[in-house]
C-alpha positions in Angstrom: 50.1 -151.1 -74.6 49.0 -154.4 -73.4 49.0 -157.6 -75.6 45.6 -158.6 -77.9 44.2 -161.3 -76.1 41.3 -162.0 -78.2 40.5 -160.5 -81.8 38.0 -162.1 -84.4 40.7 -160.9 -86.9 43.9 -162.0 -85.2 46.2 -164.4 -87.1 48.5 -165.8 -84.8 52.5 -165.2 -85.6 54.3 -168.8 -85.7 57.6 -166.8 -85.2 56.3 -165.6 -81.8 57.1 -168.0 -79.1 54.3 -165.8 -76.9 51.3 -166.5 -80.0 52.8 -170.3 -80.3 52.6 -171.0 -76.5 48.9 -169.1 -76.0 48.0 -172.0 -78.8 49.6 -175.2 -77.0 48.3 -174.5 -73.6 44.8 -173.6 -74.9 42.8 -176.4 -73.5 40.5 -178.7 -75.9 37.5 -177.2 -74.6 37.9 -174.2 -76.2 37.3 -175.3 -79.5 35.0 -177.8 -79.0 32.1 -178.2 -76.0 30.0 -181.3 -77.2 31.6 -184.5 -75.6 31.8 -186.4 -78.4 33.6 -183.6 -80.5 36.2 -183.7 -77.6 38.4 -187.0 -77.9 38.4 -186.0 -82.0 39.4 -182.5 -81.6 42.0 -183.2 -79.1 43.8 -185.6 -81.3 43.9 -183.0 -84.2 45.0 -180.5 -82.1 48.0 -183.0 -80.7 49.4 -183.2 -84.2 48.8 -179.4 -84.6 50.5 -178.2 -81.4 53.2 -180.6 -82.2 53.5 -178.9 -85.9 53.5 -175.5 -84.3 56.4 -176.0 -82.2 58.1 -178.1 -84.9 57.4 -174.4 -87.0 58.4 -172.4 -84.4 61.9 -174.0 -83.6 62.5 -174.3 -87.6 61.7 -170.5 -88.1 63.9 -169.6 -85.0 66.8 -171.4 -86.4 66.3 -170.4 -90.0 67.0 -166.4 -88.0 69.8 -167.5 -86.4 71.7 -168.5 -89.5 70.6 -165.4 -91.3 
């Protein structure tokens, strides 16, 4: 079976370096079209890709102690 790419019930896994990348190289544009919704939804996004990986890395070291 191939990977989900798009589900109007999927919840992304913040363990799963494969769901955390998909969400840092989504471009802006894909959650926002309207040019003036752009430079403000790419600055939210910024801190939230940076809180992802922040997440990620945490979670992955948290399993290798345990």
């Amino acid at each position: 079976m191939g990977e989900t790419m798009y589900s109007s019930t999927y919840q992304p896994d913040p363990r799963r370096a494969l769901d955390v990348l998909a969400f840092i190289l989504t471009p802006v544009e894909a959650f926002a079209s309207h040019p003036d919704e752009l430079e403000a939804v790419a600055e939210l996004l910024g801190a939230a890709k940076a809180e992802a990986i922040e997440r990620w890395r945490s979670l992955r070291c948290e399993a290798r102690v345990s």
